[in-house]
DOMAR-984852 format. One line per 2 residues: number of its first residue (from 0); for each residue x, y, z of N, C-alpha, C. Coordinates in steps of 0.1 Angstrom, whole numbers, padded with zeros to 4 digits. Layout:
NUM> X Y Z X Y Z X Y Z; ...
! end
This chain:
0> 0268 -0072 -0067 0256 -0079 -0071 0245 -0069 -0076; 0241 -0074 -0089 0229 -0064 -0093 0216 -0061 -0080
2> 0210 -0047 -0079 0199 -0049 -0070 0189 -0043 -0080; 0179 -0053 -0071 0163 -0055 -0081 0157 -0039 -0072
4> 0147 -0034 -0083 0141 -0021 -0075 0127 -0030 -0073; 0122 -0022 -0062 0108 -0028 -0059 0097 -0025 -0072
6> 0101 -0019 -0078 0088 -0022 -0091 0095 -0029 -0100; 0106 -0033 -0101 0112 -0043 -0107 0103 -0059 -0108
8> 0106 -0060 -0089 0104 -0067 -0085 0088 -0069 -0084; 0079 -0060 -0085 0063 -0063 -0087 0060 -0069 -0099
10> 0068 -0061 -0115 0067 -0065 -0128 0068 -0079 -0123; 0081 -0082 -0120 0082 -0102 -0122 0071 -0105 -0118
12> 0068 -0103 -0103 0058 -0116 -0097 0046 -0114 -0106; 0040 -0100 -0110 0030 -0102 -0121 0032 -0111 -0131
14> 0041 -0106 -0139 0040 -0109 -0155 0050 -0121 -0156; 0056 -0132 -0145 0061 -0144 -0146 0044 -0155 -0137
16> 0040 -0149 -0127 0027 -0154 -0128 0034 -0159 -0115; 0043 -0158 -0110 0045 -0159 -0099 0036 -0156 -0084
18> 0031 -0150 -0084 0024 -0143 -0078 0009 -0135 -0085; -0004 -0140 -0081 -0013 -0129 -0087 -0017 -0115 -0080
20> -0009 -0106 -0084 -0011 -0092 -0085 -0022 -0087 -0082; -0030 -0090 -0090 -0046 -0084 -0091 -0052 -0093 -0079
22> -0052 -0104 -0076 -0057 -0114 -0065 -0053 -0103 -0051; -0041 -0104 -0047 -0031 -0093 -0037 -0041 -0076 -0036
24> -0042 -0072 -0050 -0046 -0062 -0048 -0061 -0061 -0040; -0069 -0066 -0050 -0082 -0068 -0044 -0082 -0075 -0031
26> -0075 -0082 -0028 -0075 -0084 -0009 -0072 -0071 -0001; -0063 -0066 -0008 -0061 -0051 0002 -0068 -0044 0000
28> -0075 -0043 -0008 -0083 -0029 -0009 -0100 -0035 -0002; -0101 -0050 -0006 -0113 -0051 0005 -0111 -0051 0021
30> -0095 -0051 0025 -0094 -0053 0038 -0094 -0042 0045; -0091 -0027 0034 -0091 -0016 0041 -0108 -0009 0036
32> -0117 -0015 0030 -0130 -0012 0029 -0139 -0003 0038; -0139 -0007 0050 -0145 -0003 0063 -0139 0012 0067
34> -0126 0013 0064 -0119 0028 0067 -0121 0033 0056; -0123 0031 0042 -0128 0042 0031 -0141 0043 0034
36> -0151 0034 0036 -0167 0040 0042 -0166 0051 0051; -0157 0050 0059 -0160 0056 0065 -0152 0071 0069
38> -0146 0068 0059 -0140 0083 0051 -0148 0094 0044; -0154 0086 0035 -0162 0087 0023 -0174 0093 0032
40> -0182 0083 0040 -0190 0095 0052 -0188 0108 0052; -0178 0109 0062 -0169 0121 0067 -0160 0131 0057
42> -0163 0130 0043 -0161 0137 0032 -0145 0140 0028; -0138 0128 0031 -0120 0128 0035 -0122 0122 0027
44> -0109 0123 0016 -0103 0119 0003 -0090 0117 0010; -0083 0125 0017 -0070 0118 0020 -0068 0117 0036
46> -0062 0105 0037 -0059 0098 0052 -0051 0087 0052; -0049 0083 0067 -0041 0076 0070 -0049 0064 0078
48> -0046 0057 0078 -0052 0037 0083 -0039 0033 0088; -0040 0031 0104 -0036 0019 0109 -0033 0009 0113
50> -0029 -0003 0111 -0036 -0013 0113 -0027 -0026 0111; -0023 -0035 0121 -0015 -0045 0121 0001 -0039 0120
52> 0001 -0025 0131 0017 -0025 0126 0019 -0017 0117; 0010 -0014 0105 0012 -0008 0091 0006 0007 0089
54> 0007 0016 0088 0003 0027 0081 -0002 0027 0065; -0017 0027 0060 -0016 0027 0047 -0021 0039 0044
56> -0015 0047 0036 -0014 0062 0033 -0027 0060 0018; -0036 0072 0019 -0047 0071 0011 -0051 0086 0008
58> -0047 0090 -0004 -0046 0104 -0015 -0055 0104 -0026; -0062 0111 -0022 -0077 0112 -0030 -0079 0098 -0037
60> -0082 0093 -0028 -0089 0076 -0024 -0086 0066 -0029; -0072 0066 -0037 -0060 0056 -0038 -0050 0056 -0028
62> -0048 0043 -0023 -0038 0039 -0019 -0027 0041 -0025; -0015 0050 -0015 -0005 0051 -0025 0011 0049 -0020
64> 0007 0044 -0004 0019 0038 -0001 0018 0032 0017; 0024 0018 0013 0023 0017 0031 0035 0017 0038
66> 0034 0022 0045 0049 0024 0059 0046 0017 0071; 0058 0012 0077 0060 0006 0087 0052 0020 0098
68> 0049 0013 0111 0040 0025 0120 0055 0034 0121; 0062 0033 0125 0074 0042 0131 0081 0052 0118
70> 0075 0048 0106 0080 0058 0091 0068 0070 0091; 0075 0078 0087 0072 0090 0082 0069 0095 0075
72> 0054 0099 0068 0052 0096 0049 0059 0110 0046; 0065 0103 0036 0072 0113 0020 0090 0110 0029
74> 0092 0101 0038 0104 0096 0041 0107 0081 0038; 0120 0080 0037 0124 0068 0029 0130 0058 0040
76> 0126 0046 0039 0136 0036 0050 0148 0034 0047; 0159 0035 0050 0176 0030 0043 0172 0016 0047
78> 0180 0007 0035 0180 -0007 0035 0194 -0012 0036; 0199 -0018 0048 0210 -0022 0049 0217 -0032 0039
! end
């Protein structure tokens, strides 16, 4: 069976309209708001958030990847 890559899979839901992209985005980035203030305070460009379970990884003040709490950044999950 062919497998879809996850940026595969982002193009579709964008660009078939399946999904709004940009709607998605800006909800995450306002939900993690309160931890860049308060980065941006404390003069940190790069860190780690948190929150619900999730780890979201933040490298000179882009979001640039989220992990499960128990992943290890710059490590990969195997997908069965």
């Amino acid at each position: 069976m062919l497998k879809v890559s996850d940026h595969a899979l982002v193009r579709f839901l964008d660009r078939s309209g399946a999904a709004e992209i940009e709607k998605l985005r800006n909800t995450l980035a306002h939900s993690l708001e309160r931890a860049r203030l308060g980065a941006e305070r404390a003069g940190i460009a790069d860190y780690v958030i948190t929150a619900d379970g999730l780890r979201y990884v933040v490298k000179n003040d882009v979001l640039v990847t989220v992990l499960e709490s128990d992943m290890a950044p710059g490590r990969r999950r195997r997908r069965g």
